[in-house]
C-alpha positions as CSV (number, residue, x, y, z in Angstrom):
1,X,72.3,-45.9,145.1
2,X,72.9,-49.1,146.8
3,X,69.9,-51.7,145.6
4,X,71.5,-54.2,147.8
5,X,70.8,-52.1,150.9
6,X,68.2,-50.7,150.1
7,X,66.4,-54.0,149.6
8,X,67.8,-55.4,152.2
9,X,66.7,-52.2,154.3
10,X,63.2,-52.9,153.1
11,X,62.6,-56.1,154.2
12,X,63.7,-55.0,157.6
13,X,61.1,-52.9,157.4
14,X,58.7,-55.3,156.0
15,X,59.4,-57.7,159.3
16,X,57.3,-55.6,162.1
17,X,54.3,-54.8,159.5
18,X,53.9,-58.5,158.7
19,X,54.2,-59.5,162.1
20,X,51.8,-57.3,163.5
21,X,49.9,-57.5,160.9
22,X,49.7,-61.1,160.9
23,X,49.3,-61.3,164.7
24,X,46.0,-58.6,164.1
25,X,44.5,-60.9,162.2
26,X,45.2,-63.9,164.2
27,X,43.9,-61.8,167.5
28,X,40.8,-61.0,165.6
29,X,40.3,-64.7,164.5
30,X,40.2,-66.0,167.9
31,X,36.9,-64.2,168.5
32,X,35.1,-66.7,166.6
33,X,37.2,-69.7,167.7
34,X,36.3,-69.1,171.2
35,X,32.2,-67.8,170.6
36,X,29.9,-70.3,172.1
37,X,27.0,-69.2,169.6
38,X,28.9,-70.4,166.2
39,X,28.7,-74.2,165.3
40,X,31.4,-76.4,165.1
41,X,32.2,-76.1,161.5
42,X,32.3,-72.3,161.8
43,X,34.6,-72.2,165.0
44,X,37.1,-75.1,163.4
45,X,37.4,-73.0,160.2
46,X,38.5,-69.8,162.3
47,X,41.3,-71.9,163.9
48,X,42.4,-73.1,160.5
49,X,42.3,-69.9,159.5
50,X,43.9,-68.3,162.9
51,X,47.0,-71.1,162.3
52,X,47.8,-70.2,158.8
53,X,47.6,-66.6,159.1
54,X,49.9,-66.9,162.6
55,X,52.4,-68.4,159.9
56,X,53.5,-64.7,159.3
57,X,54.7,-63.7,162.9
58,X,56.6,-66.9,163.2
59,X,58.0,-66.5,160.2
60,X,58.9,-62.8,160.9
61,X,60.2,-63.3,164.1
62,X,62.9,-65.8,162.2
63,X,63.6,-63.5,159.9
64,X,64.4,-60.1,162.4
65,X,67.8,-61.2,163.4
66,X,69.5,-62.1,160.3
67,X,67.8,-58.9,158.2
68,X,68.8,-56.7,161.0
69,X,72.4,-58.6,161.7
70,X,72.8,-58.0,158.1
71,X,72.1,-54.3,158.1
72,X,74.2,-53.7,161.1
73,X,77.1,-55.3,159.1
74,X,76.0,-53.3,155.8
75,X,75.9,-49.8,157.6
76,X,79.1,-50.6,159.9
77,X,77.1,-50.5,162.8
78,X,79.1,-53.7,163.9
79,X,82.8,-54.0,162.6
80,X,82.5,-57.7,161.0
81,X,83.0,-59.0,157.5
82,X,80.0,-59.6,155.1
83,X,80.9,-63.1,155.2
84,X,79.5,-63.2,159.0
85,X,75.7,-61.8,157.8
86,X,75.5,-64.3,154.5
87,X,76.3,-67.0,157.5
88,X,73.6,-65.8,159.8
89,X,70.7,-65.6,156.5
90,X,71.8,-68.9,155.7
91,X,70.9,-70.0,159.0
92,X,68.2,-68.1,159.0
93,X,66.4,-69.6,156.3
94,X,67.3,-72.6,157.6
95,X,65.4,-72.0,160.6
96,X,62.4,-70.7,158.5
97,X,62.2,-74.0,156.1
98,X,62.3,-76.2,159.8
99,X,59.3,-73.6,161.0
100,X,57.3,-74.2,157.8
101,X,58.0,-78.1,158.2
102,X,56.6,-77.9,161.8
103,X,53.7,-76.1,160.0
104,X,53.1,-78.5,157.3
105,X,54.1,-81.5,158.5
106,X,51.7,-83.7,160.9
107,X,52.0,-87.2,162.5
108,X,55.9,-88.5,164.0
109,X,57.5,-86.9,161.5
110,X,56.1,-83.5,162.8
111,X,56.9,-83.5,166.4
112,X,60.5,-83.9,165.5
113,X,60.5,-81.5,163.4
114,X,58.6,-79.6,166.7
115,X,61.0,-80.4,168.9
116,X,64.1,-79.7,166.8
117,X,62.4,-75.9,166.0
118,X,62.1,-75.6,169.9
119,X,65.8,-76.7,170.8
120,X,66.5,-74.0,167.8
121,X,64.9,-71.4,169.6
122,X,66.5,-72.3,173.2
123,X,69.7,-71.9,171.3
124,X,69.1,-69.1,169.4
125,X,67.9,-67.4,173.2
126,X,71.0,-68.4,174.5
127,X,72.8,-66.9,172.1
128,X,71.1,-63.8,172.0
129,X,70.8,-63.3,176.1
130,X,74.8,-64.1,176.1
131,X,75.4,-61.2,173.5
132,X,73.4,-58.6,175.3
133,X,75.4,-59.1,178.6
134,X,78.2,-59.0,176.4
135,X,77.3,-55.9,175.5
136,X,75.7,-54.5,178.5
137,X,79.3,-54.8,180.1
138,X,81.2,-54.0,177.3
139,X,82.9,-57.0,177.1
140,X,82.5,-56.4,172.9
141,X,81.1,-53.7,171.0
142,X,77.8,-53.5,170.3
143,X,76.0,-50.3,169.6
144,X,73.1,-49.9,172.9
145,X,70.2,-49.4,169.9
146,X,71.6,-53.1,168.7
147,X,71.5,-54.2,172.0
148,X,68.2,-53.8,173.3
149,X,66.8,-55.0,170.4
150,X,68.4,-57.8,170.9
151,X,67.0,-58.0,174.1
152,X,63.4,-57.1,172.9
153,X,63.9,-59.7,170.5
154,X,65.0,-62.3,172.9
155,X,62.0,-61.8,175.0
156,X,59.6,-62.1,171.8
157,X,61.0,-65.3,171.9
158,X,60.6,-66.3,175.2
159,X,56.9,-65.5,175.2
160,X,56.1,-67.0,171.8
161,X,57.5,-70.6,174.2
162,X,55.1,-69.7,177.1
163,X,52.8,-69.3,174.4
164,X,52.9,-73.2,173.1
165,X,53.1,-73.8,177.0
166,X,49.6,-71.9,177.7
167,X,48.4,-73.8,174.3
168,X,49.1,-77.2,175.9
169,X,45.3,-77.6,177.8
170,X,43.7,-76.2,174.0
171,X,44.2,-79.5,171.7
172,X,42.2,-81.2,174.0
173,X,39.2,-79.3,174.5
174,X,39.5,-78.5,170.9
175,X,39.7,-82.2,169.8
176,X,36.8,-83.2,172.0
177,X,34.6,-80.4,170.8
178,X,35.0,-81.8,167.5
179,X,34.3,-85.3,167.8
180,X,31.3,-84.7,170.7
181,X,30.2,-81.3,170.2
182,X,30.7,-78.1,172.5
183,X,30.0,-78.4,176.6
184,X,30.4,-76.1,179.1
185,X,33.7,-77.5,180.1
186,X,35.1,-77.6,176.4
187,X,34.3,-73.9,176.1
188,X,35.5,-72.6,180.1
189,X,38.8,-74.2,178.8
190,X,39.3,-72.7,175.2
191,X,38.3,-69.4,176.3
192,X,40.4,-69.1,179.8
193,X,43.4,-70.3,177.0
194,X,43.0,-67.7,174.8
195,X,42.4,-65.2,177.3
196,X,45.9,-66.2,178.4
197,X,47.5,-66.2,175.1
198,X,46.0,-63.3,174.8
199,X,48.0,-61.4,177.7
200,X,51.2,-62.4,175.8
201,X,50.8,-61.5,172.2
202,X,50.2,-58.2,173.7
203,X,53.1,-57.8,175.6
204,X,55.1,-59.2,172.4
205,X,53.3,-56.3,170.3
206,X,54.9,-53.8,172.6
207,X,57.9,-55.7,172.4
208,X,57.8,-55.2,168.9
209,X,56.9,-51.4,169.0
210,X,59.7,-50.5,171.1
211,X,62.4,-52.3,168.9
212,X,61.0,-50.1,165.7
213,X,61.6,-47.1,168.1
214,X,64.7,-48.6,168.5
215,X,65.5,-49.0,165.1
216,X,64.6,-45.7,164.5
217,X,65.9,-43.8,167.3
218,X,69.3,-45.4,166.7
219,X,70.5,-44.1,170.4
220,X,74.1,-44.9,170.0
């Protein structure tokens, strides 16, 4: 038995039920950020606790390329050396310790860290969009499973930045609630965000759902 592989298999695995999971419970928590009837305190704490817990789909999402670059290398799904998978979990990790400093880190210091984790991602989505026309045309050989979840996974992406975009009008509202208490207009605004936010996690659930098929039906 490889251990190797099969570890490596079941952190693959592990990288939807996190992610969904973490995403659940970040949907759920919403509910009381955006309910008119708790007090301050109570709605504040469910957005602490809604950012922390969204920690696990970001860091998931980082993680699903180089676990499942790594398993098509392992399985000989794609004709590359080993060498070319320990590159892309180094650069993987990389990418998770810059989302964690984003997460941590607050003032100057944390918007560049912001804006060098979204450049990351435009790049990564360029990468990813130029390997599945690559593949589509079969200008180099890529198995069509691999492919498409590729593309599912590049579109996870995209949404998680219209996401931040349709979080933009939230700080706001949110900051002003805290300092001055809840109005009418404070609450119109945090809800109508959330209800948009809302529409794309769900479509990057499915997005999710149909690369596990993917991953499962393995149609060559």
């Amino acid at each position: 038995m490889d251990i190797g592989l099969s570890l490596l298999t079941l952190l693959h695995i592990l990288i939807p039920v996190y992610w969904l999971g973490g995403d659940l419970g970040a949907f759920y928590g919403s509910r009381f950020m955006v309910d008119p009837k708790r007090s301050v305190a109570e709605r504040m704490m469910a957005l602490k606790i809604l950012n922390n817990i969204d920690m696990a789909p970001r860091t998931t999402l980082i993680l699903a390329f180089p676990t499942g670059f790594g398993l098509a290398v392992a399985k000989g799904w794609l004709d590359l050396s080993a060498s070319w998978a320990i590159l892309a979990g180094v650069l993987g990790l990389a990418w998770l310790a810059l989302a964690w400093a984003v997460h941590l880190k607050h003032g100057p210091q944390g918007q560049a860290f912001k804006r060098f984790d979204i450049l990351v991602r435009y790049i990564v989505l360029a990468g990813l969009a130029a390997a599945v026309i690559l593949g589509l045309s079969g200008q180099i050989a890529l198995p069509l499973f691999i492919t498409l979840k590729m593309l599912a996974l590049g579109a996870c992406i995209t949404l998680g930045l219209v996401v931040r975009r349709q979080l933009v009008p939230l700080f706001p509202a949110i900051v002003q609630m805290r300092e001055s208490g809840p109005t009418p207009e404070t609450d119109r605004v945090i809800a109508a965000v959330n209800g948009r936010a809302r529409i794309s996690v769900l479509t990057i659930w499915v997005l999710v759902l149909i690369a596990c098929f993917l991953g499962i039906a393995t149609p060559l």
